[in-house]
N, C-alpha and C positions, 0 to 999 in steps of 0.2 A: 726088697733091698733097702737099706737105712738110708736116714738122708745123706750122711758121712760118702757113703758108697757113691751114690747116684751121683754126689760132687764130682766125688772123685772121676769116676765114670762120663760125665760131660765135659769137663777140663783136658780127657786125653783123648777124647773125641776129637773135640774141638782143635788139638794141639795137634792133630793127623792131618785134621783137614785143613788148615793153614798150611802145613806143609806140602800137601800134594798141589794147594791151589800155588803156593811158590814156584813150587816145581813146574806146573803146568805152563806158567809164565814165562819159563825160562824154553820148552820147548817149545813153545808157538813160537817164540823171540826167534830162535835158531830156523824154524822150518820157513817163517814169512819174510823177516828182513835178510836172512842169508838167500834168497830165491830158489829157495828148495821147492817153493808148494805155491798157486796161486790160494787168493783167500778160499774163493767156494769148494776146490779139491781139496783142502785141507780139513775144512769144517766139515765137507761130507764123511770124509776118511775117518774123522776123530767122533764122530755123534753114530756112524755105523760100528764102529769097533765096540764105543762104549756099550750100543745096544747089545751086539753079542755078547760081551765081557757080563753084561747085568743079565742078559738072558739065559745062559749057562749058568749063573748063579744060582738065580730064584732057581732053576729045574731043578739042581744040584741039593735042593733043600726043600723041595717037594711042597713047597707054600703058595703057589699061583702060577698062572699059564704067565710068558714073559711077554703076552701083549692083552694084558686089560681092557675091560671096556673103553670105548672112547670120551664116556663121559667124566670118565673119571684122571685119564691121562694130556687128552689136549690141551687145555688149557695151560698148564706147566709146560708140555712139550713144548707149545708156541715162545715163550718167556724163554725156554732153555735156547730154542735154534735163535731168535732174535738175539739174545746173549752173544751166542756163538759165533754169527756170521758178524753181525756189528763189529765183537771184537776182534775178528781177524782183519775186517774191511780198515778198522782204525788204525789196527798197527804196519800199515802199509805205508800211513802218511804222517804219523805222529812217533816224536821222541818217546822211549817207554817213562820216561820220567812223567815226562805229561799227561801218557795216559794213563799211567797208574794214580796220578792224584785228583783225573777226570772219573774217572772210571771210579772209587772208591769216595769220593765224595756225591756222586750218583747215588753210590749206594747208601753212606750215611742218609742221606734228606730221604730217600724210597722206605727204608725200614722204620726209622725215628719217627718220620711224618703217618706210616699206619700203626705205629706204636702208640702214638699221641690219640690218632683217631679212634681207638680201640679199647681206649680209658688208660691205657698205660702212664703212670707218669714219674719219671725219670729220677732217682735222689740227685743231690747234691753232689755228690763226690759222682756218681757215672756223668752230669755235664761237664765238670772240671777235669776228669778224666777224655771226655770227648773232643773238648777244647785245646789241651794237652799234645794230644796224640796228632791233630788237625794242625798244629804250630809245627811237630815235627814232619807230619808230610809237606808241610808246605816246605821247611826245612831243604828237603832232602831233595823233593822236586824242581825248584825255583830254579833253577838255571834252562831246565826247556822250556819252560815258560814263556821264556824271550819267542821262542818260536811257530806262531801260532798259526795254527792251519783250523780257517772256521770247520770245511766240512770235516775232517779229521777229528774236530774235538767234539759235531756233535754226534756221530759216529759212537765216539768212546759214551758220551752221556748217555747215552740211547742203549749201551750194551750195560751202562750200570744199574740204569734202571729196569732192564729186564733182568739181571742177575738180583738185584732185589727185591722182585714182583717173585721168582722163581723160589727166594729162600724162603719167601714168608709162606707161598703155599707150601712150601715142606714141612714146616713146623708142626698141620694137622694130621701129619702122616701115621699112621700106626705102625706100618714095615716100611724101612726108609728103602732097602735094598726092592721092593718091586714097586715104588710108587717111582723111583729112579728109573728100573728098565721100563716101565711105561711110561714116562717120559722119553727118554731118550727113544724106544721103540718107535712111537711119534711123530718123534719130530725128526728123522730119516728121510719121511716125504718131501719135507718142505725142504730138505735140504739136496736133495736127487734134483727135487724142480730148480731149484737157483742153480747147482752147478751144468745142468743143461742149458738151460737161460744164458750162463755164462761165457759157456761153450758156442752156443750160438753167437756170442755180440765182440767176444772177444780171446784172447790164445789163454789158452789154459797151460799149467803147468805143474808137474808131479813128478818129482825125479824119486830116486830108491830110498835116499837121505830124509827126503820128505814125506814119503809114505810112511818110514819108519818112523819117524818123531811123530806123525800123525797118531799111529795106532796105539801109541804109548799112549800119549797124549790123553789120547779119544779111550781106549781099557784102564789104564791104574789111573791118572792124574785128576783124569773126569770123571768116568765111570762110576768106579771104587771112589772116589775122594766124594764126590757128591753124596752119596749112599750112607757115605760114615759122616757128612756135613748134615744130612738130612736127623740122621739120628741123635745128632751133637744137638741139634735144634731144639728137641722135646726140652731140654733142662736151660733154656736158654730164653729169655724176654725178646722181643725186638728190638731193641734198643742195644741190650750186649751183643746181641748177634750181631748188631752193624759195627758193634765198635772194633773186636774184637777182629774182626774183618781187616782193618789198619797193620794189622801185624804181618800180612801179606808182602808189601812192598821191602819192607825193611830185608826181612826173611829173600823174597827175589834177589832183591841186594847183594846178602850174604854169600846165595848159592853160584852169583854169576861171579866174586872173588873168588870163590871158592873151585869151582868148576870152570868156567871161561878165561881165571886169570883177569878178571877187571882190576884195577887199583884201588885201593882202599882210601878215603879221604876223610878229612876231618870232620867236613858237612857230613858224610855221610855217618860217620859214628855217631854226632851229637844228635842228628836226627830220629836215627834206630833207637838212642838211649829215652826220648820225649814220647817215640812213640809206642815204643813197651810199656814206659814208665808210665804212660796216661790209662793203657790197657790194664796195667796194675789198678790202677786206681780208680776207674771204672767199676771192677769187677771184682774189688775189695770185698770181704765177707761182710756184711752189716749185722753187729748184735742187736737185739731187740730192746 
C-alpha cells in the first residue's frame, strides 16, 4: 500500500473510532445516570457482548480461536476491565464534563509520558497543538469543575489511565480484531467476580432499557470500535494517539444536541472549535 493510502487508511480509522468511542459515552450516560443498570451489571453485560461480537468475528474469518493464549490476552484484558469498571463506577458520582476532562487528561500524561520514554519526541507544532486542544477542554469542561467529588475524580483518573496503558498495548498488535476478542474474552472473568461481589454487598440493578444500551454498548461501540481503534493505532505515534483522543468529548457534545436535545452554547462551540483546531495541528503533515 503507498504511504498516500496508508494515510489515508489511519485517518478514517481513526475518524471511526472517535465516533463510536462518542457514542459509547452517550450510552453509558443514558444506562448509569438514568438508573437503568447498576455499574458492575452494566460493565459485565458490555465486556460479555463485546466478547461474543469479536468472537463470531475472528470465527467468521477463519484467523484464530476467539480465546488465545493467556499470555498473550491478559494483560490488556486487566487495563480493558479496570477501564471499564472505573469508568462506570465514576460516572455514578461525577458531572460528564468533569469526567471527560479527568478521564482524557489521564490519558494524555499515560500515552505522552510512554511516548517520551520510548525515545519518542514530539515536534513543535503536535505540543502547541496539544496545548490548544487542552485550553479547549478545559474550555468546555470548566463549569463541573466547581463540583468536586475526590473519590469520583480519582475513579475517572484511574479509568484513563488504564484506557491508556490498553491503547499502547494495541499498537503492537498485528490483527487488531483477535487481539480485541482476546482481551475482552479475558477480562469477562474479572468482571462475573465484581458483579457477584456486588451482588453480594449491595442491590444490583438491570432493567430491559439497560440491558439494551449495555449490549450495544458492549458489541458495536466497544467491541467493534476498539478493534478498528486498535488497527488505527499501527499508523499512529503515541503522542497523536493521545492527542487525537480530545476529539472524543467535543464529538459526545455534538451527539447529546444532537440526539438527547441538550442546548447548544457558546462555551461549548468555542471549545469544540480549540479542540479540533489543536487536533488539526497536531497532526498537521510535516514536509521534510
Amino acid at each position: 500500500m503507498s504511504p498516500e493510502r496508508t494515510r489515508f487508511a489511519t485517518a478514517a480509522l481513526t475518524a471511526a473510532a472517535m465516533l463510536a468511542f462518542a457514542a459509547n459515552s452517550l450510552l453509558c450516560r443514558a444506562a448509569l445516570a438514568g438508573g437503568h443498570a447498576d455499574a458492575a451489571s452494566f460493565t459485565t453485560l458490555r465486556l460479555v457482548s463485546g466478547a461474543l461480537a469479536l468472537g463470531l468475528l475472528v470465527r467468521a474469518r477463519a484467523r484464530a480461536s476467539p480465546t488465545p493464549p493467556s499470555r498473550v490476552a491478559w494483560g490488556p484484558a486487566l487495563a480493558l476491565f479496570a477501564y471499564a469498571i472505573l469508568f462506570s463506577l465514576a460516572y455514578l458520582r461525577i458531572p460528564a464534563g468533569t469526567g471527560a476532562l479527568l478521564l482524557f487528561a489521564a490519558v494524555q500524561l499515560t500515552m505522552i509520558s510512554a511516548g517520551l520514554r520510548s525515545g519518542e519526541r514530539p515536534r513543535s507544532l503536535e505540543w502547541a497543538g496539544l496545548a490548544v486542544s487542552l485550553a479547549g477542554l478545559m474550555l468546555l469542561t470548566r463549569p463541573g469543575l466547581a463540583r468536586r467529588d475526590p473519590l469520583g475524580s480519582s475513579l475517572m483518573l484511574g479509568a484513563g489511565v488504564a484506557w491508556g496503558v490498553y491503547s499502547l498495548r494495541g499498537r503492537g498488535m498485528p490483527d487488531a480484531v483477535t487481539a480485541n476478542a482476546a482481551s475482552f474474552a479475558c477480562a469477562v472473568p474479572f468482571a462475573i467476580a465484581t458483579s457477584v461481589a456486588f451482588g453480594m454487598l449491595c442491590t444490583t440493578k438491570l432493567t430491559p432499557v439497560g440491558a439494551a444500551l449495555a449490549l450495544v454498548s458492549g458489541a458495536l461501540t466497544s467491541g467493534l470500535g476498539y478493534a478498528v481503534w486498535y488497527a488505527a493505532l499501527r499508523g499512529l505515534t503515541a503522542t497523536r494517539a493521545a492527542i487525537v483522543q480530545l476529539s472524543v468529548p467535543p464529538l459526545a457534545a455534538a451527539f447529546g444536541v444532537l440526539v438527547l436535545g441538550e442546548s447548544v452554547s457558546l462555551r461549548l462551540a468555542l471549545g469544540s472549535i480549540l479542540i479540533l483546531g489543536g487536533i488539526a495541528l497536531a497532526i498537521a503533515r510535516h514536509r521534510r
